[in-house]
C-alpha positions as CSV (number, residue, x, y, z in Angstrom):
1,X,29.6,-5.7,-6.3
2,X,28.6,-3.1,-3.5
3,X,30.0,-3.0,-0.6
4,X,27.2,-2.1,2.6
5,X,28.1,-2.7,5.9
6,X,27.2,-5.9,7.7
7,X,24.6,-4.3,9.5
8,X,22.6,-3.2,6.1
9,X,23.5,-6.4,4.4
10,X,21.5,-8.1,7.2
11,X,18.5,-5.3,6.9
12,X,18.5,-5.9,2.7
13,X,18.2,-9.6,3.2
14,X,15.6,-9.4,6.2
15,X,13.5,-7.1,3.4
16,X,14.1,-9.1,0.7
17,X,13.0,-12.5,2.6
18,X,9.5,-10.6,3.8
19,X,8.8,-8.7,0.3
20,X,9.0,-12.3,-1.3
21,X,6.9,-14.1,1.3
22,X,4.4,-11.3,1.1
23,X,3.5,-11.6,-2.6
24,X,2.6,-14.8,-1.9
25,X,-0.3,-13.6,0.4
26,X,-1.2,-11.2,-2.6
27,X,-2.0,-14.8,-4.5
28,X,-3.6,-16.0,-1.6
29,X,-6.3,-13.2,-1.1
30,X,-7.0,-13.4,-4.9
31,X,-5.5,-9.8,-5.3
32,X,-3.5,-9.9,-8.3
33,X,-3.3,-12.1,-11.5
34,X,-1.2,-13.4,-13.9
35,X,2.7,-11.1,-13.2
36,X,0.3,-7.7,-12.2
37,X,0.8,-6.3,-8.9
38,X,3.8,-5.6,-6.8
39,X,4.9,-5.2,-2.9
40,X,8.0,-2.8,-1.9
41,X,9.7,-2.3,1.6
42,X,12.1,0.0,2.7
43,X,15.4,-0.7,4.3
44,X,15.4,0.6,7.7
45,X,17.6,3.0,8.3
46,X,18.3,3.3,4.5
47,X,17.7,5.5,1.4
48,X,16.7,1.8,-0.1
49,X,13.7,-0.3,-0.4
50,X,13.1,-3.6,-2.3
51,X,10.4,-4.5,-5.2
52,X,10.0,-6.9,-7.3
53,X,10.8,-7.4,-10.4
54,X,9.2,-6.9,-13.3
55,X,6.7,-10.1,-15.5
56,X,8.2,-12.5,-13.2
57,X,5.8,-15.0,-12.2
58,X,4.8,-15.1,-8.6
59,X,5.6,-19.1,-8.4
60,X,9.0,-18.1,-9.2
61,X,9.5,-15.2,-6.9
62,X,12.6,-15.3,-4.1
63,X,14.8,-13.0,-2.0
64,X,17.0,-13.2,-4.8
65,X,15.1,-12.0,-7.6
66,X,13.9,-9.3,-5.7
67,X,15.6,-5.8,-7.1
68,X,17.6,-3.2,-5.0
69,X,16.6,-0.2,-5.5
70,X,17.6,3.4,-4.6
71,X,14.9,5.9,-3.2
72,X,15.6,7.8,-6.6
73,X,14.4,4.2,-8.4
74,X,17.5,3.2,-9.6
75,X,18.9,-0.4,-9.7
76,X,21.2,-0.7,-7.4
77,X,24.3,-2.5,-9.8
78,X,25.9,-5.8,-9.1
79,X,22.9,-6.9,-6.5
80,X,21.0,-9.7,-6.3
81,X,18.2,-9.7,-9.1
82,X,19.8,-6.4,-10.6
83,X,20.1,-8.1,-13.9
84,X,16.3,-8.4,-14.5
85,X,14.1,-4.3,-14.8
86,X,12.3,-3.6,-11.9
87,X,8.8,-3.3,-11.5
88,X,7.0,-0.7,-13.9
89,X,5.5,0.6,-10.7
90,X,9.1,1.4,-9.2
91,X,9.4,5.3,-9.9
92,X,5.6,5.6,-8.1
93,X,6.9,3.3,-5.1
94,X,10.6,5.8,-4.9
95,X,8.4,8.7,-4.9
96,X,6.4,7.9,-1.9
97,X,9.7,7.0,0.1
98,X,11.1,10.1,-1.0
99,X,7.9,12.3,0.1
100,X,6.7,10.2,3.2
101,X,9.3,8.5,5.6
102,X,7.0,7.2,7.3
103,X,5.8,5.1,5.4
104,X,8.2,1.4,5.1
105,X,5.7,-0.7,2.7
106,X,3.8,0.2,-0.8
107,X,1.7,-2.1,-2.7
108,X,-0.3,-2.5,-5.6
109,X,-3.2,-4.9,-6.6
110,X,-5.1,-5.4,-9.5
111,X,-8.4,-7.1,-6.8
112,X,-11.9,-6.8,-8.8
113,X,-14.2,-5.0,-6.6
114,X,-11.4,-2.2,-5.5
115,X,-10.3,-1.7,-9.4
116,X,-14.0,-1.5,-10.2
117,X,-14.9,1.6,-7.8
118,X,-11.5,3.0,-9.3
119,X,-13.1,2.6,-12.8
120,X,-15.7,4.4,-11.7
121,X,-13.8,7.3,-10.2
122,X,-15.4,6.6,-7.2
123,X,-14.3,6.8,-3.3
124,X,-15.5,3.9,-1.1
125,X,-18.0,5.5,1.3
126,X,-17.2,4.5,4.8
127,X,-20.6,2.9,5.7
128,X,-19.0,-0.4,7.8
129,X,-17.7,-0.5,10.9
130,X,-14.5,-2.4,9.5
131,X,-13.8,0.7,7.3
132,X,-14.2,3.3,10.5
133,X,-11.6,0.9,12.1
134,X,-9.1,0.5,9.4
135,X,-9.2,3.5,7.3
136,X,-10.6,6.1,9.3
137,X,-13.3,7.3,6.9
138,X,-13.6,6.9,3.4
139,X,-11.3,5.5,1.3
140,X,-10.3,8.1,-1.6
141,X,-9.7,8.4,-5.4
142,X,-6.3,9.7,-6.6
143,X,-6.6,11.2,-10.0
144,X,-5.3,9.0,-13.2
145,X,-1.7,8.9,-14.2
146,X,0.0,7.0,-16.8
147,X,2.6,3.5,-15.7
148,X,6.0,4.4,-16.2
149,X,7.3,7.5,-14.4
150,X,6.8,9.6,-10.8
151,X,3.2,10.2,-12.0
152,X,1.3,7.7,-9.9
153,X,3.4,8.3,-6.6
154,X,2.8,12.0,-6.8
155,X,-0.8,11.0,-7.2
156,X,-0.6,8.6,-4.3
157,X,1.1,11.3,-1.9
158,X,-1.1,14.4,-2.9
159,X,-4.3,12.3,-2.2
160,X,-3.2,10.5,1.0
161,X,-1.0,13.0,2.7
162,X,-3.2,14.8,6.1
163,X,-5.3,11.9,5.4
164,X,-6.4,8.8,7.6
165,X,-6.8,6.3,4.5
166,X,-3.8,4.0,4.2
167,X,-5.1,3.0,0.8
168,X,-6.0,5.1,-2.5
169,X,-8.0,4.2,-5.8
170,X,-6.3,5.4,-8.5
171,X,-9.0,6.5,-11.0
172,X,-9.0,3.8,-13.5
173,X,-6.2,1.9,-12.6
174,X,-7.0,0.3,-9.0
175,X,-5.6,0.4,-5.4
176,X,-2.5,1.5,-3.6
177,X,-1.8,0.9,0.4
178,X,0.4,2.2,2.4
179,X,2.0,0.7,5.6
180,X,4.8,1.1,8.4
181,X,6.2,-2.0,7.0
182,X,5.6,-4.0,3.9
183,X,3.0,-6.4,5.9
184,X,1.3,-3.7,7.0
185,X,0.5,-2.7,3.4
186,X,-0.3,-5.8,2.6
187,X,-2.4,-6.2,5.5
188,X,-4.0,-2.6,3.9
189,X,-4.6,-4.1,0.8
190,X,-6.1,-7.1,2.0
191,X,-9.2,-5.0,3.7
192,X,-9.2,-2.5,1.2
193,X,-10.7,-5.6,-1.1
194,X,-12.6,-6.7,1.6
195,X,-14.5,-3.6,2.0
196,X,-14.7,-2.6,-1.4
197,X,-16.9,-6.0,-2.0
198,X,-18.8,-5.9,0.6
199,X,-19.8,-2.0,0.0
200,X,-20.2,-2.9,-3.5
201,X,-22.9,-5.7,-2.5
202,X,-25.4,-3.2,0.0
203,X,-24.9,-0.3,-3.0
204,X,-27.0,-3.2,-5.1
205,X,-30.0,-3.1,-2.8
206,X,-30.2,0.6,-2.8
207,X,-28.8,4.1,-1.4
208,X,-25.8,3.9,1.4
209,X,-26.0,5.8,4.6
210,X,-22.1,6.7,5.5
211,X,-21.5,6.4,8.9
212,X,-21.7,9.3,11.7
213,X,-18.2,10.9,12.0
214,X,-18.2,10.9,15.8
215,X,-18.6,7.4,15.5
216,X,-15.5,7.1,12.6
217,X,-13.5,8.9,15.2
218,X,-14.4,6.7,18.1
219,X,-14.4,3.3,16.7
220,X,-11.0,4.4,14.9
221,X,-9.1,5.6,17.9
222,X,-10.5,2.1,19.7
223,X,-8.7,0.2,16.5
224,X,-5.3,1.9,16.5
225,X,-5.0,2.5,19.9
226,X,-6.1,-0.6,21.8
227,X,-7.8,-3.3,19.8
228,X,-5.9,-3.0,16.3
229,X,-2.7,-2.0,18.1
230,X,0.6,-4.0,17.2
231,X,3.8,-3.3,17.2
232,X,5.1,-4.2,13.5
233,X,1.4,-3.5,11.9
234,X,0.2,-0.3,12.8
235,X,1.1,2.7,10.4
236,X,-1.8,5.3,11.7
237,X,-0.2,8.3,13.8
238,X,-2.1,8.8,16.8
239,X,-2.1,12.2,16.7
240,X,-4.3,11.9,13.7
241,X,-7.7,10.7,15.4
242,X,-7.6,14.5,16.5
243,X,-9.7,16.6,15.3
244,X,-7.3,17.9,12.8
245,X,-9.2,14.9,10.7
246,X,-12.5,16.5,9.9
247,X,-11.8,16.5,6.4
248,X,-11.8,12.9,6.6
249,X,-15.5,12.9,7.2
């Protein structure tokens, strides 16, 4: 059994209770289905995070099935849940820790209309107020990489790194967010379906008009700075509603 400090003990079970709870609200908002999908957090203060684990129903998800897991991806040994493999996404999920500490929560979803503008290759064009507000612009396409290894996390970190977008389509595969916390990418990937619908529907009655980037800029800053603002839920830098983010436009 390892040994951590009471201290991290009490940080891996505080991750382990909120990455459980949270892919229940992946059920809820109709994100996933059947064992696809998966939410991550990072220990604070650690080189760990928790996922879950691999074609394990989400009914029968708890803190204790969720898997340790080293920022390298490894199992941590003689854990809770360290008997069952991790989640196939786990390498992609170690990769962004590695490369962005910042960042405390990853997830994945399989939700219809955000898959279906990845299928296309397609970024989601900010043309909403709700998108200007919570992304910051568009919301890009990462470039396709094969389950299994670092692939998909380098993918994830090339496209989203400088960039405003807490979430990325992965071309033909479907969405990844990004959050300070493992809510906050939930919270992510719950508007990044919520958009991608919704722009979906106006794209069906004819061309879309993005939206001016002074207003992006504006209505952004207004989100993360005072309206959107939380404490636990907000991952955007402020810094970044500079203008250092005109290639966000």
């Amino acid at each position: 059994m390892t040994d951590f400090s009471a201290a991290t003990q009490l940080a891996i079970d505080e991750v382990r209770q909120q990455v459980s709870d949270l892919h229940q609200e992946l059920t809820r908002y109709g994100l996933v289905v059947w064992t696809g999908g998966n939410v991550s957090g990072r220990v604070p203060g650690e080189d760990l995070f928790v996922i879950k684990p691999s074609g394990v129903s989400y009914d029968e998800l708890t803190p204790k099935s969720m898997i340790l897991c080293t920022l390298d991806g490894e199992v941590v040994p003689g854990t809770p849940g360290a008997e069952r493999p991790p989640s196939s996404d786990t390498a992609a999920h170690a990769y962004v820790y590695r490369n962005m500490p910042d960042v405390g929560g990853v997830v994945h979803t399989h939700s219809t209309y955000a898959v279906a503008w990845a299928a296309r290759g397609e970024e989601i064009p900010c043309v909403i107020t709700a998108m200007a507000d919570e992304f910051g612009g568009p919301i890009p396409v990462g470039p396709f990489a094969i389950i299994g290894d670092d692939s998909i996390g380098r993918g994830i970190v090339s496209t989203l790194t400088g960039h405003r977008s807490r979430a990325v389509l992965m071309k033909g595969h479907g969405p990844f967010t990004i959050g300070s916390s493992a809510k906050d990418a939930v919270k992510a990937a719950v508007m990044v379906e919520d958009v991608a619908r919704t722009v979906h529907i106006a794209a069906q009655s004819g061309p879309l008009t993005p939206l001016p980037q002074e207003a992006i800029d504006k209505l952004f800053a207004r989100y993360q700075n005072v309206y959107g603002q939380s404490d636990d839920d907000r991952f955007a830098d402020t810094a970044s509603t500079s203008q250092e983010d005109t290639n966000h436009g």
